[in-house]
N, C-alpha and C positions, 0 to 999 in steps of 0.2 A: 577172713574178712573179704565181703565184696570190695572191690575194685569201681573207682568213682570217677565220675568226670566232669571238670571243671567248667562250667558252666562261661560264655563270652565276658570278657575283660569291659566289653561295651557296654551290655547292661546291667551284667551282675560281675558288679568289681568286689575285689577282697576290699572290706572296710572293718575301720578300728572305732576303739572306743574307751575314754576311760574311763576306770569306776570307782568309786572307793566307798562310804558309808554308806553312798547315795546310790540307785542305779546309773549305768550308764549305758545310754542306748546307742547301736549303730542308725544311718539313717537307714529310711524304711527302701526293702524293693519291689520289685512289681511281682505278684503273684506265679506261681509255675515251677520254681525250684524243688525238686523232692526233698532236696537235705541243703543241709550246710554243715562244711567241718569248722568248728570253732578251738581255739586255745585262748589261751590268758599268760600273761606276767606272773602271774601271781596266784592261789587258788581262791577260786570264783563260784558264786552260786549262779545258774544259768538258764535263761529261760526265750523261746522261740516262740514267736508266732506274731499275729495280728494285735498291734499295742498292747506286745509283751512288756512286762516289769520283773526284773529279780526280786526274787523274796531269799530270805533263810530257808524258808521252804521248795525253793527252786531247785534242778539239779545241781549237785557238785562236783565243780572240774579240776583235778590238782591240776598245777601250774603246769607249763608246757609240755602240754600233752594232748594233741591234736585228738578232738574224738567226731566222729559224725553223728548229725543228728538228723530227723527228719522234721521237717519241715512242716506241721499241722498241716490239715486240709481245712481251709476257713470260708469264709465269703467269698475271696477272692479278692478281697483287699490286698493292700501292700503290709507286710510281714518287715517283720526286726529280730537282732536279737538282745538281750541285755543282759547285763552282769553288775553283779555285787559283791564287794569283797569279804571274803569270811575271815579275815583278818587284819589284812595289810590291801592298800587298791593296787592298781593295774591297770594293764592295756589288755580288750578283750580283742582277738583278730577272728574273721569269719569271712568264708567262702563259699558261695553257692554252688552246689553240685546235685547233678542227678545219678544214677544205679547205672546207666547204660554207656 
């Protein structure tokens, strides 16, 4: 596994989010992050991007288990990420990081 690093606490803070039948979105950040590592409480359907929404069709995260993901390449808008619970809700936590 590449080796990742965490992007400034100033503008891209780790943020949370809960979810349960409903999506639940982090707020949005400014565009530029390659990835984000996300986990959950709980197992979660998971979905990145520019006014992202969890579906059942989203990916699935088991519960704490930090995975990276990449970050779409979109307009350039400000990016989210959201989660839905595939069973039980949760807290989804996510951190923006690049490759270098």
């Amino acid at each position: 596994m590449e080796l990742l690093t965490p992007l400034s606490d100033t503008q891209f803070p780790t943020q949370l989010a809960a979810y349960t039948a409903a999506a639940g979105n982090t707020t949005a950040w400014p565009a530029g992050p390659q990835g984000v590592v996300v986990w959950s409480s709980s197992d979660a359907y998971i979905a990145v991007g520019e006014g992202a929404v969890a579906t059942s069709g989203s990916l699935a995260l088991p519960a704490n288990t930090p995975v990276p993901i990449t970050v779409p390449k979109g307009t350039g808008a400000p990016w989210r990420v959201s989660a839905l619970q595939v069973s039980a809700g949760g807290i989804v936590y996510a951190k923006p990081m690049n490759k270098e």
